[in-house]
TIMAR-671836 format. One record per residue (C-alpha): residue number from 1; x, y, z. Coordinates in steps of 0.02 Angstrom, whole numbers, plus 50000, padded with zeros to 5 digits. Layout:
@kolgu: NUM&east: X&north: Y&up: Z
...
//
This chain:
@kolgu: 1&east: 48601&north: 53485&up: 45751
@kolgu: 2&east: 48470&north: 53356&up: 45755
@kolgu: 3&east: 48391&north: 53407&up: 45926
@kolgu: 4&east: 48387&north: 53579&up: 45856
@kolgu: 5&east: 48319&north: 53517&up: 45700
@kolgu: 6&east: 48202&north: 53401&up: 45805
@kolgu: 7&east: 48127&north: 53557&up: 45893
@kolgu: 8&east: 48093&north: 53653&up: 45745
@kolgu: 9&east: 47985&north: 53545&up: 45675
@kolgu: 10&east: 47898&north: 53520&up: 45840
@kolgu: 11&east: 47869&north: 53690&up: 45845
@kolgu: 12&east: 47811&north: 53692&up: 45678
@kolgu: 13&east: 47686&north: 53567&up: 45713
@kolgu: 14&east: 47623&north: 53641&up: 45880
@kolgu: 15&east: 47588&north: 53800&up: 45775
@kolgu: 16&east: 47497&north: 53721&up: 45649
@kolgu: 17&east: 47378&north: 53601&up: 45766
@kolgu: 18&east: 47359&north: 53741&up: 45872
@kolgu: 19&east: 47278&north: 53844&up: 45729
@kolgu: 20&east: 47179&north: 53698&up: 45654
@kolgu: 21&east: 47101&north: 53685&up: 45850
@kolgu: 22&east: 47065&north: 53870&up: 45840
@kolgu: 23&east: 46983&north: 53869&up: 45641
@kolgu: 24&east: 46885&north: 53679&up: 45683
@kolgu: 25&east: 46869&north: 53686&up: 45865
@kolgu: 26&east: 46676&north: 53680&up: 45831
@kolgu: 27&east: 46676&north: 53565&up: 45713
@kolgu: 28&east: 46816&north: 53441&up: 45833
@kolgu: 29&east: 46677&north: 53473&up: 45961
@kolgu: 30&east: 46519&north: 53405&up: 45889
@kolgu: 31&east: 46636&north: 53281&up: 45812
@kolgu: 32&east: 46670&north: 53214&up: 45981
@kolgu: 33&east: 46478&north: 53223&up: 46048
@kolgu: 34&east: 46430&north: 53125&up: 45903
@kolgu: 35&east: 46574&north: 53001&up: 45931
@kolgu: 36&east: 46528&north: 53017&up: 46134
@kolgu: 37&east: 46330&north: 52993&up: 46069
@kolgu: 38&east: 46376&north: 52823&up: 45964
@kolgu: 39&east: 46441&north: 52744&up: 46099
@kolgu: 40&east: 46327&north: 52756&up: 46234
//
């Protein structure tokens, strides 16, 4: 029950951050190259 329960919500999650990558992957990336930018 719990391990079942466990990879529910795993997959739940997985689905979720996947679309958030997919809707801000543009905004992730400059967010990065700004972050990359700072600290050279």
């Amino acid at each position: 029950m719990t391990t079942n329960k466990r990879f529910l919500v795993r997959n739940v999650v997985n689905r979720i951050s996947e679309s958030f990558k997919s809707k801000h992957q543009d905004h992730f990336v400059m967010f990065a190259f700004l972050i990359r930018g700072g600290e050279e």
